[in-house]
N, C-alpha and C positions, 0 to 999 in steps of 0.2 A: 678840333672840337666843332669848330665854324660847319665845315663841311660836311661833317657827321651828320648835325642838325639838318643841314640840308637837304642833304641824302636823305634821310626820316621825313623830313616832311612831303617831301615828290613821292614815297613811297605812299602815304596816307592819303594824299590829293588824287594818286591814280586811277580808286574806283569814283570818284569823283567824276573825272575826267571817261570812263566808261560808262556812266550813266547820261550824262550829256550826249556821247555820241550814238548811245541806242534812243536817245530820241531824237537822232535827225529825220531818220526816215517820215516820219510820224509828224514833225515840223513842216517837211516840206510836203506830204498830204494834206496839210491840213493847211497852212498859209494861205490867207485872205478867206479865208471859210468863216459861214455862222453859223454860231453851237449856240443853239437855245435849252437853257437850263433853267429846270423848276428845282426852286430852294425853299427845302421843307423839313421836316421830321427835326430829329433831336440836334440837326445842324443849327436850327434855328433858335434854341432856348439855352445852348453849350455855347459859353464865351470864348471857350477856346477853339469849339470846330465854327463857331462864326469866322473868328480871325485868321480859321486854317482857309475856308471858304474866300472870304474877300482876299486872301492872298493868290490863291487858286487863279480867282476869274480873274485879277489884275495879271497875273502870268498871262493869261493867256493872250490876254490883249497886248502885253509888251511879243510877245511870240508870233506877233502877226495874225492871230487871229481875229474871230469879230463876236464877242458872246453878248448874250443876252441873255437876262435875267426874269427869272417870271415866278413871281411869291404869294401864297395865300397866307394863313398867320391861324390855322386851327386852335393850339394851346393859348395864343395872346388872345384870340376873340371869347374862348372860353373864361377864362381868366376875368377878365372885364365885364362879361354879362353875368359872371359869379357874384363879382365885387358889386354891381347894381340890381340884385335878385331876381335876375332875368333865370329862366332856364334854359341849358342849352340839350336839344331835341335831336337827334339824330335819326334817319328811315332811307334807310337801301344805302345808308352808308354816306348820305349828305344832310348836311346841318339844315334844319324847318326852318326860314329866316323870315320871319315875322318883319311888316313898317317896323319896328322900332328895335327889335335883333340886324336888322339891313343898315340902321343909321350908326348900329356900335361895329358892325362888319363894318362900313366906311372908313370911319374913323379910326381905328385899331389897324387896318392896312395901309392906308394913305397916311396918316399922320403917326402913327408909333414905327410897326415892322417897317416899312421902305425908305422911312425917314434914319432910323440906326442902321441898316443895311449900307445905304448911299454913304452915310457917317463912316464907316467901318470902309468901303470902299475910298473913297476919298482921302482918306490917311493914306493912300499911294501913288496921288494924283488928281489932278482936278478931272476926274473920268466920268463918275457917274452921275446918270439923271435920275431921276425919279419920276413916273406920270403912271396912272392906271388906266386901264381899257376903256373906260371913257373919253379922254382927254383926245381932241379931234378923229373920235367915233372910229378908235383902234377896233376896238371892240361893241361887235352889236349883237344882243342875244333876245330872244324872245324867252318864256315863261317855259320851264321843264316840269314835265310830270312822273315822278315815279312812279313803278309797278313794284307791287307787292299782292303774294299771290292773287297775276292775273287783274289783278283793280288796280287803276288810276287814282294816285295818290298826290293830291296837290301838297306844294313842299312851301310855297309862301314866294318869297322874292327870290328864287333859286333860278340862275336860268342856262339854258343852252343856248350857245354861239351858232348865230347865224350867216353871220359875214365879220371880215378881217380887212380892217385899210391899215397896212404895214407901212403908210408912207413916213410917217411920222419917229416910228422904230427906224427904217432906211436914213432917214436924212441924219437922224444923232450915229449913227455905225459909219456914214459918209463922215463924219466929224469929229470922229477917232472916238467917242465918247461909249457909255457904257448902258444901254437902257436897263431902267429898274423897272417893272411893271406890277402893281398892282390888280389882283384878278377880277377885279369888278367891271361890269359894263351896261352900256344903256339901250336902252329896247328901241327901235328903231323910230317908232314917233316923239322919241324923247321924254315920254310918260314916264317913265319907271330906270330905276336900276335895280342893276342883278348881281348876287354875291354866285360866282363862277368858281365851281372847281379849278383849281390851281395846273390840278396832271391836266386838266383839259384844256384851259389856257393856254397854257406851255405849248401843247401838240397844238392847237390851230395856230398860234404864230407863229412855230418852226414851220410848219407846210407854207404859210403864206408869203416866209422869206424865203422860201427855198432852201433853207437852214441843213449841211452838214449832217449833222446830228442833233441832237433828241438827247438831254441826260437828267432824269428824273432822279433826284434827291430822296432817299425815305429811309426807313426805320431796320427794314431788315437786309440780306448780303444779296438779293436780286428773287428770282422767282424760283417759288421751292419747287421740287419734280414731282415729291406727294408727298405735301405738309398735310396733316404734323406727324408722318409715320415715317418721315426722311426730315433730313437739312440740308440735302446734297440739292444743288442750284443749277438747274441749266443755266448754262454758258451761252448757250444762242441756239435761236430759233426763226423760223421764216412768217411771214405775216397769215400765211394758212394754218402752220400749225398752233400758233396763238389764239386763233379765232377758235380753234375746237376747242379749246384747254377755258376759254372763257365762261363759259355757264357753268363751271367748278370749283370758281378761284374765290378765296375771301376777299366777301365784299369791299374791306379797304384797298386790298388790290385791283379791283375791279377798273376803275378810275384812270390807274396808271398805266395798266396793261393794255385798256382801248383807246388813251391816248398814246401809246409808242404803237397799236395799229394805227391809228388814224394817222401818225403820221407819216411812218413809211409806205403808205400806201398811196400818198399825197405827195411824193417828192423826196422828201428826205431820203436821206441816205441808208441813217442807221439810226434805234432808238435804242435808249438804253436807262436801266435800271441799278441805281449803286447804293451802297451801303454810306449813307450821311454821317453814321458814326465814328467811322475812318477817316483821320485827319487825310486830307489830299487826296480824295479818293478820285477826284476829277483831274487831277494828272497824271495819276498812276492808271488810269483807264485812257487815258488820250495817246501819253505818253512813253506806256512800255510794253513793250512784248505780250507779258503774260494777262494785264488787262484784268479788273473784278467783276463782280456785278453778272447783270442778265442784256444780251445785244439780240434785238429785235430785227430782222432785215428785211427787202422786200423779196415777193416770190420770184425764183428764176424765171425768166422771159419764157413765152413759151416756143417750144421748136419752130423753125419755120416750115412750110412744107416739104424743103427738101432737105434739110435736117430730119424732119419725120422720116421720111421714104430711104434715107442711108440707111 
């Protein structure tokens, strides 16, 4: 009977043991690499794709990898300026951040979301930090203006990145640790802070580590081919055909799409778009074969001239 059980259980353990070894290859591409991920959409208010998440990124770091984390907090900042009768304003697809919308974006990122993320993280380990794009001028952005047709639309304390000192992200990755970054940053005279798109955060610190990959967290299964008269998702795309497909794409996509351009087109390797609602959907994209989501590349080299003339 002893042995029986035995036998039963190496039977049950075996695909076990083939899922491991289809992710060696994939282990050893990717060992000592940095994968900068923006963590968003319904991973972020689901207790249990939180807890699928912080198990995720702690994988990857135990795996030899080196990720970083890069978070805005849309539904918690909503939330909070409901609760204090603030309105929240949205135009071309980012939030108006008035003085005093910019002091509840502060605080709702730095002190609630990054603060339970770190929490969630660190129940596997003394790993993660927490600092946002201000904190020794990670991040420096001047003042963005939306278009809407054609007119310049001032958005309040909204702003575009203009420079990236990754030293600060480097030194805690040299220290085995785990950055958590909040997307806020300050304008280069020190005047002012900017509440930053999250997908655009993400993409200028992957570029500026030189970052592996690009894995943007969101709501739906990657980029539709013609939503909403399809569901069917490209798979992958190069950073030219991307750029045409973009004056078409819903505005919330907007965001994510030109930040997985900007960043392959900066270095990175590969960017990529996944389904947040799927427990572990960032190891099942790292991790195996079949891979989910939308992978963004950069354009093939172009011939050289004697590759032309063959």
């Amino acid at each position: 009977m002893t042995a029986l059980r035995t036998s039963t259980r190496r039977h049950t353990a075996l695909p076990k043991a083939q899922t491991l070894i289809e992710a060696l290859p994939w282990l050893t591409r990717h060992h000592g690499r940095t994968v900068v991920i923006k963590f968003g959409g319904n991973a972020m208010v689901d207790d249990e794709l939180k807890a699928a998440f912080a198990q995720d990124v702690v994988f990857l770091r135990h795996a030899g990898l080196r990720p970083v984390v890069v978070h805005g907090g849309g539904p918690q900042i909503s939330a909070q300026l409901d609760r204090l009768g603030l309105e929240s304003e949205f135009r071309a697809g980012l939030r108006v951040t008035t003085r005093e919308t910019m002091d509840v974006v502060r605080m709702v990122l730095a002190g609630q979301v990054q603060r339970e993320l770190v929490g969630l993280l660190n129940r596997h380990g003394p790993f993660a930090v927490g600092m946002t794009g201000e904190d020794a001028h990670t991040l420096t952005a001047t003042k963005r203006l939306a278009e809407i047709d054609g007119e310049p639309v001032d958005l309040g304390r909204v702003g575009d990145i203009v420079g990236v000192d990754a030293g600060a992200v480097e030194a805690l990755l040299e220290d085995g640790r785990i950055p958590v970054v909040s997307s806020i940053a300050r304008s280069s005279d020190d005047e002012h802070v900017y509440n930053i798109n999250a997908d655009t955060a993400a993409a200028a610190l992957a570029a500026a580590l030189g970052a592996e990959t690009l894995m943007v967290l969101t709501d739906v299964e990657g980029l539709y081919a013609d939503w909403p008269h399809s569901d069917d998702v490209v798979s992958r795309l190069t950073a030219s055909e991307l750029e045409k497909l973009l004056p078409d794409l819903a505005s919330g996509m907007v965001p994510k799409m030109e930040g997985c351009l900007h960043a392959v087109r900066n270095g990175v390797h590969t960017a990529r778009v996944l389904d947040g609602r799927v427990q572990h959907s960032i190891l099942l994209e790292i991790f195996t074969d079949e891979g989910i989501g939308t992978m963004v590349v950069p354009d093939p080299p172009a011939p050289t001239p004697e590759e032309a003339a063959s």
